[in-house]
N, C-alpha and C positions, 0 to 999 in steps of 0.2 A: 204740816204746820197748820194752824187753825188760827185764824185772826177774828176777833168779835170789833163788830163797829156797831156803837150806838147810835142809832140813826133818828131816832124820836128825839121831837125837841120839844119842849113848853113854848106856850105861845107868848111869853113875858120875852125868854131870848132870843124868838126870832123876829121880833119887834123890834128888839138893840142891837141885833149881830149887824153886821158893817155886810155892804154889800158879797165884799171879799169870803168874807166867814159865810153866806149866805151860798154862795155860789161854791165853796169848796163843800160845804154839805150835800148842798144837789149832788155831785158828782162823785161824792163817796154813795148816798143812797143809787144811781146809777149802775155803778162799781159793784155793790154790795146785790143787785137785784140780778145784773148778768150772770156772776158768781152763781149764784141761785138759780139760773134760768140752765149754764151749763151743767152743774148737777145734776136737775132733776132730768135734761138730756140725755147723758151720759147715765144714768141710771136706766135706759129703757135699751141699752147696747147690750147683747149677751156677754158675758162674761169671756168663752170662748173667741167673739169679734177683738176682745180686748186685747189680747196677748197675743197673740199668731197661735202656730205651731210650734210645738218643743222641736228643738231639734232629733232627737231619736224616735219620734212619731213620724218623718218622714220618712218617703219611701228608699231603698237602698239605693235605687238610680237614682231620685231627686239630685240634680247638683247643688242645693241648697245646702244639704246635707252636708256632701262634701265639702263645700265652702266653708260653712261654719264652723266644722272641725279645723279643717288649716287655718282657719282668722286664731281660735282659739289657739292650737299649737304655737303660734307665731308670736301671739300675744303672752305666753307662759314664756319663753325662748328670749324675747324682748324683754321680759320681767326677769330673767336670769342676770341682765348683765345690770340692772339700775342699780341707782344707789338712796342710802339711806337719807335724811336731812345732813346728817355728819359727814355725808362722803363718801363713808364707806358701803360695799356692794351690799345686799341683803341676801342674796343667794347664794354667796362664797364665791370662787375664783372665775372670770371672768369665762369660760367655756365650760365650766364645768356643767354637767348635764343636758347641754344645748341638742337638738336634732338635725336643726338646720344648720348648714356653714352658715357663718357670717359675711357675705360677699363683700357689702361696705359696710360702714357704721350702722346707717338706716336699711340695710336688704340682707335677708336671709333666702337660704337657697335649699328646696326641700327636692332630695331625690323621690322618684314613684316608689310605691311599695311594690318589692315583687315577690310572689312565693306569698309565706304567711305573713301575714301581718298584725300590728297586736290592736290595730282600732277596727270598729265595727262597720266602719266604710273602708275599703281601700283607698289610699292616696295618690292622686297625680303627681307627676313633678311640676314645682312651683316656685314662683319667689313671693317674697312680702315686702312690700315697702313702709317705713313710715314716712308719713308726708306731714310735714310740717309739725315737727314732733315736740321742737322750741314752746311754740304758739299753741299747740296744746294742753303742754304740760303748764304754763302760764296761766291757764283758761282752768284747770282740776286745781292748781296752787291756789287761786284767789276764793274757790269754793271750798278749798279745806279738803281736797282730795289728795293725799300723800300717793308715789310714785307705787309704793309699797300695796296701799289698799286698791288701786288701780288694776294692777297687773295679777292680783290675787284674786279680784271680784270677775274680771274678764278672762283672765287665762285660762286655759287649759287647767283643771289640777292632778296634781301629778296623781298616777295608776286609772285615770279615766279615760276611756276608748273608745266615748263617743261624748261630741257636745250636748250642753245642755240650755243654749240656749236659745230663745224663743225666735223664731221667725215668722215676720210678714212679707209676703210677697204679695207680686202684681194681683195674684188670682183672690188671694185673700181683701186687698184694699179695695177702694173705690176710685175710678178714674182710672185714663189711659196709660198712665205711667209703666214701663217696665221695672220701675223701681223694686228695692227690698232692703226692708231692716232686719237685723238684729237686736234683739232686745235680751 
């Protein structure tokens, strides 16, 4: 989204503008220079700093790797059972195609892979939880994000054997944090 703000005034209306008026231009010309200051920042970031790592560029031990893969299966598995605005499921019958059990409403439960397996890491055994799943989907409803485009944009898609998405870790970021995103 791209917002233009005229920020040049003639000197006849800021002669008449009311204090009020006077002081909300300051702070859009303000507004409108930080904007501009973060760009031209963020333009001197490499491209590569920008994104992380794809997930399938990391190494086969990385546990990143394997993480992102179960976030993704979890998240496609959690996308099986939603439903549509109307009600109804989008995926068809409530287990159909699932990997993991269902332990409770919010926890699926993934056995290890043993022998072959059809993704590109092998899997531990795990559970997933969703946490505060309510309060989230509140938070994608008010931005126009349907439950549907959610679990489609993050999930797993189906015949895929390794995730695809982007990770930052601690090594990648700045600062002491152990943290790591997905993106």
């Amino acid at each position: 989204m791209v917002v233009h703000f005229d920020t040049h005034d003639n000197v006849s209306d800021s002669e008449n503008a009311s204090p009020q008026k006077l002081l909300v231009q300051e702070r859009w010309k303000k507004a409108a220079k930080l904007v501009n200051e973060a760009a031209v920042a963020s333009r001197k970031v490499s491209l590569e700093n920008k994104i992380g790592t794809k997930g399938d560029e990391l190494d086969d031990d990385d546990p990143l790797r394997v993480i992102a893969l179960s976030v993704q299966r979890s998240l496609r598995d959690f996308g099986k059972s939603a439903k549509n605005t109307d009600g109804k499921r989008f995926r068809g019958k409530r287990n159909r195609g699932r990997e993991g059990k269902l332990v409770t409403k919010d926890t699926l439960e993934y056995l290890a892979d043993e022998g072959e397996t059809t993704f590109t890491v092998p899997q531990p055994q795990n559970e997933c939880e969703r946490i505060l799943d309510e309060e989230f989907k509140r938070i994608r409803t008010a931005f126009g994000v349907t439950d549907r485009e959610y679990f489609s944009s993050l999930g797993l898609q189906e015949k895929r054997t390794q995730s695809d998405l982007y990770v930052i870790s601690s090594k990648d970021a700045s600062g002491k944090s152990s943290s790591f995103f997905f993106l």
